[in-house]
N, C-alpha and C positions, 0 to 999 in steps of 0.2 A: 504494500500500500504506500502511495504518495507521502510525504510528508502534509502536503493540504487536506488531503485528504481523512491522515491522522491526526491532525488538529481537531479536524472538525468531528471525528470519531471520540476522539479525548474528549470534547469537549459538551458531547452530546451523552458519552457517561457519566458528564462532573453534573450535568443539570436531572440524569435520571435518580445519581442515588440525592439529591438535592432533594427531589418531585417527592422521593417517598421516605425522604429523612433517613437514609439507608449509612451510616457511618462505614467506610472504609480504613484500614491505615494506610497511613501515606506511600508507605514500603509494599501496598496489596495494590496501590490503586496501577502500576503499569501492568498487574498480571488479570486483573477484569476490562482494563484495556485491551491485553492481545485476545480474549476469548471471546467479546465483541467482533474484535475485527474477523477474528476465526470465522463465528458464525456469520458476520456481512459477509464474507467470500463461498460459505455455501450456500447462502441464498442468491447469489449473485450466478453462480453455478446451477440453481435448479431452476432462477428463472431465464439463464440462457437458453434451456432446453426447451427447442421449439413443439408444439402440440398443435395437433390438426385441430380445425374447426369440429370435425366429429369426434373428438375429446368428449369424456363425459365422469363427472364424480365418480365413485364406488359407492352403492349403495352402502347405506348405513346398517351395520348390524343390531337389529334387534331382538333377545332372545325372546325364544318364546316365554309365557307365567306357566310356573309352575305352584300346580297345588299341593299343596301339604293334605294330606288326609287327618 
């Protein structure tokens, strides 16, 4: 990743744990840096993956009710 780009990844993590009052140490906060960046690069990767117009969900599984006798 760029450095503009890590700026603004850093800095999109300092206003998330901020948003939910989430304390980091100082010494933690470059290693929830790199496991953002990790996951932006598999997202970046799964929506490279192009899908036909005839793409369609997986239906949702739902179990059947079981009764208890």
């Amino acid at each position: 990743m760029d450095d503009e780009n890590s700026a603004g990844l850093a800095a999109y993590v300092d206003a998330a744990l901020t948003l939910v009052d989430l304390p980091v140490e100082p010494e933690l906060r470059p290693r929830v840096v790199m496991h953002f960046d990790i996951a932006a690069a598999l997202a970046r990767t799964l929506l490279a993956f192009p899908l036909g117009d005839e793409a369609e969900p997986a239906p949702v599984y739902r179990p059947a009710a079981v009764r208890v006798p």
